[in-house]
N, C-alpha and C positions, 0 to 999 in steps of 0.2 A: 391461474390454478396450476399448480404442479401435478407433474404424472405420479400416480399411485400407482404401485406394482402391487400383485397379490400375489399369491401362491398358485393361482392360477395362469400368472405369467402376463394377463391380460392389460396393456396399462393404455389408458384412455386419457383425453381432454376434451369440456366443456366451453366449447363458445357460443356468445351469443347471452343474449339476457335473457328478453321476452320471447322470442324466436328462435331457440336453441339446436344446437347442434351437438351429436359425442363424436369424436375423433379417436378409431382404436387402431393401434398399433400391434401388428400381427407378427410374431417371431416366425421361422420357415414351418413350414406343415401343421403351424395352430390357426384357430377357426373361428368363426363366431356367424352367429344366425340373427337371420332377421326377417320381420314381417315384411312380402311381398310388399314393392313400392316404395319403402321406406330409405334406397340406395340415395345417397347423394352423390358422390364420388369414391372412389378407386386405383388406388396406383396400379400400373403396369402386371406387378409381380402378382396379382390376387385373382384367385380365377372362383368364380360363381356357380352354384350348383343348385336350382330349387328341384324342389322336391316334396312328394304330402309328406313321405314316412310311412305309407299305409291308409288304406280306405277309412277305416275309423279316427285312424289320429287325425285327418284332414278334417272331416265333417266333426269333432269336436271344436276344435280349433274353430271353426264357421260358425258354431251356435253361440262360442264365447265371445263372436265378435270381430276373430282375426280371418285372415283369408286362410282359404284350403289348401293352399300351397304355402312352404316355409323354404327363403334361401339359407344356403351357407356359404360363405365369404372364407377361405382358406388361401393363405399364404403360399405360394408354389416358387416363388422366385428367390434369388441369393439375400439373405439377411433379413432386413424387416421389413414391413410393407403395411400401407396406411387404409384405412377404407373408413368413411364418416354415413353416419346415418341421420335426417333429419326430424326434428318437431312435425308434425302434421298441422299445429296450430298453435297461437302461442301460448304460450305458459311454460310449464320446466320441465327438464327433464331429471330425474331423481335416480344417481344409483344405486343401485341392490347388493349386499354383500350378502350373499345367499349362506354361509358358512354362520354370521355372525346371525343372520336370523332360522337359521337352526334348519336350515337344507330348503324352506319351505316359505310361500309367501301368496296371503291371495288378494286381489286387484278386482278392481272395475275393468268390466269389458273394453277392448279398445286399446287400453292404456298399451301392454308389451311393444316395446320400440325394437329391440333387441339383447340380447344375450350371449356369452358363452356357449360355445357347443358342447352339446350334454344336457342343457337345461329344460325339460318340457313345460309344454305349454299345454295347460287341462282345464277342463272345465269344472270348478268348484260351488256344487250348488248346496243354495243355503239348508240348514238344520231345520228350521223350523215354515209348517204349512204357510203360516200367515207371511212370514219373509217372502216366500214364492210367491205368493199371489199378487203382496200389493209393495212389490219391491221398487219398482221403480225401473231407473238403473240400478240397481241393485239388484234383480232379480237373477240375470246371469252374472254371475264372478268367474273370473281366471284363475288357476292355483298355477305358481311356479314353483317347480322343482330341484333341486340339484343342489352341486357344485359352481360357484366362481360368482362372478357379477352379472346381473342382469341392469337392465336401464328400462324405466318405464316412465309415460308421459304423462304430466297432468297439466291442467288449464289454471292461467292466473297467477297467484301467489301460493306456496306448496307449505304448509304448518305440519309439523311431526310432532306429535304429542306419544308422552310415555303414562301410559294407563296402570294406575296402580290395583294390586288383586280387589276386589269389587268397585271399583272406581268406575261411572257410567257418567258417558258422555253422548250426546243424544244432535245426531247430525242431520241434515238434507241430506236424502241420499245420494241427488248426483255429486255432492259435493264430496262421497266417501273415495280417495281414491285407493286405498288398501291396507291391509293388517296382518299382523302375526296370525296365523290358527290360534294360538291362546284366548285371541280376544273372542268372548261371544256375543255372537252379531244376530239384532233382531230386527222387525217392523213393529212397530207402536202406533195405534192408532192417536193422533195429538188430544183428541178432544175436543169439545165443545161444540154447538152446532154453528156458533158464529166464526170460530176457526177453522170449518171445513171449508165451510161459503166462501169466506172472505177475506181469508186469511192469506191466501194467495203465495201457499209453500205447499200446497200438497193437505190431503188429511195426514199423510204417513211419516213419519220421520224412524231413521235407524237409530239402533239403541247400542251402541257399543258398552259392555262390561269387560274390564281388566280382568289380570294382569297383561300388556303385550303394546306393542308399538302400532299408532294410527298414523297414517299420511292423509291430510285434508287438502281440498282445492278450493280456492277463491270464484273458479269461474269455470263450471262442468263446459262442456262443449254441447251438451242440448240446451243450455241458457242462452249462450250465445247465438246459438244459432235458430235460437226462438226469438232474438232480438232482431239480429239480420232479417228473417222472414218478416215481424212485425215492420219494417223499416222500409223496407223493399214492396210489401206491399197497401202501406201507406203516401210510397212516392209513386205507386203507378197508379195509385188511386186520382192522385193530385194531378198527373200528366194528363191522363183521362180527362178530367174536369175540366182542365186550360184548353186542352184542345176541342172537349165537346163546344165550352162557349165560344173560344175564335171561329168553328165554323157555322155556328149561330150567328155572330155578326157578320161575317163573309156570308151566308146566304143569305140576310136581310138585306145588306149593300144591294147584290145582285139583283134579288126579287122585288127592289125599288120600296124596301118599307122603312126606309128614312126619308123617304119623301120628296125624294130628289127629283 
């Protein structure tokens, strides 16, 4: 992948398939922010700065799902200087040309990897009562703001679909990973009483109507990690078992009831 420059000066590279990484390249006293944690390495020249911003911007940022703290990564040394930020888990990372979608962009919780400085991070909560209540993940959304690129992550395989004016497309909602504000975003209840039971997606599915751009994911990180716990304690179950009969037979041995 080639470096894209924007007008924000900002130019970046993608490594990594499954497990991805961005690579930005900092000109002298330009910056860029990131979710606490998210540092993977750093040239020499790049000096770090967290910081909330203010009592409220931190506890917003917290109920969205990010930490109360937000670094920024600013270039201090002669020329340019490199700082990379990691995936939390695999899937992709997707980035954000915040200009071309119209200064503005809201996300599933979680997702914000990092950004341009300048860009905020807010908590976008939905329009409609029944969204809130039986959202999901969906119930808290991100809104980002601004100027320049932003990078945000999602799980699995990443589909962009361009929603035409009343075009409705109707998703899982962990699997929403973000959209234009044009799009309007609801909860629907699916129907049926045999598809609430046992249908095993949820009663609720999101209801997106155009005009505006969706980003979809193959594999939210609460599936996954409903899979890992189902697995995890399925094999401690097993462990359990093997070792309760080994010392079933080891105390029969001992207590002479093999008849030895």
């Amino acid at each position: 992948m080639k470096y894209e420059v924007l007008k924000v000066e900002i130019d970046y590279k993608l490594y990594g398939d499954d497990m991805q990484l961005v690579e930005i390249e900092l000109d002298k006293d330009e910056a860029v922010r990131a979710e606490a944690g998210a540092l993977l390495y750093m040239e020499s020249g790049i000096e770090m700065q967290t910081k909330a911003g203010g009592i409220w911007k931190g506890l917003k940022r917290m109920i969205s799902g990010d930490g109360f703290f937000i670094t920024s990564y600013m270039q201090t040394g002669k020329g340019k200087g490199k700082v990379a930020f990691a995936a939390p888990y695999p899937g992709k990372i997707i980035p954000l040309d915040m200009e071309k979608l119209g200064g503005e962009f809201i996300c599933q919780r979680d997702s914000f990897l990092c950004a341009a400085e300048g860009i905020e991070i807010d908590i976008a909560f939905t329009k409609r009562l029944g969204a809130g209540l039986f959202g999901g993940e969906g119930f808290i959304l991100q809104r980002l703001s601004g100027k320049g690129k932003a990078f945000v992550h999602a799980g699995g395989t990443i589909i962009e679909k361009d929603l035409k004016a009343g075009e409705t497309l109707r998703v899982d909602t962990g699997c929403l990973v973000g959209f234009k504000p044009s799009i309007d975003y609801d909860i629907k209840f699916i129907g049926g009483f045999k598809n609430a039971l046992f249908g095993g997606e949820g009663i609720f599915l999101a209801t997106l109507t155009g005009p505006g751009k969706v980003y979809l994911q193959s594999l939210p990180f609460s599936r996954l990690a409903d899979r890992i716990s189902a697995a995890t304690g399925r094999h401690r179950g097993e462990s359990k078992g093997v070792a309760g009969l080994g010392g079933e037979v080891l105390g029969g041995i001992l207590g002479g009831d093999r008849g030895f």
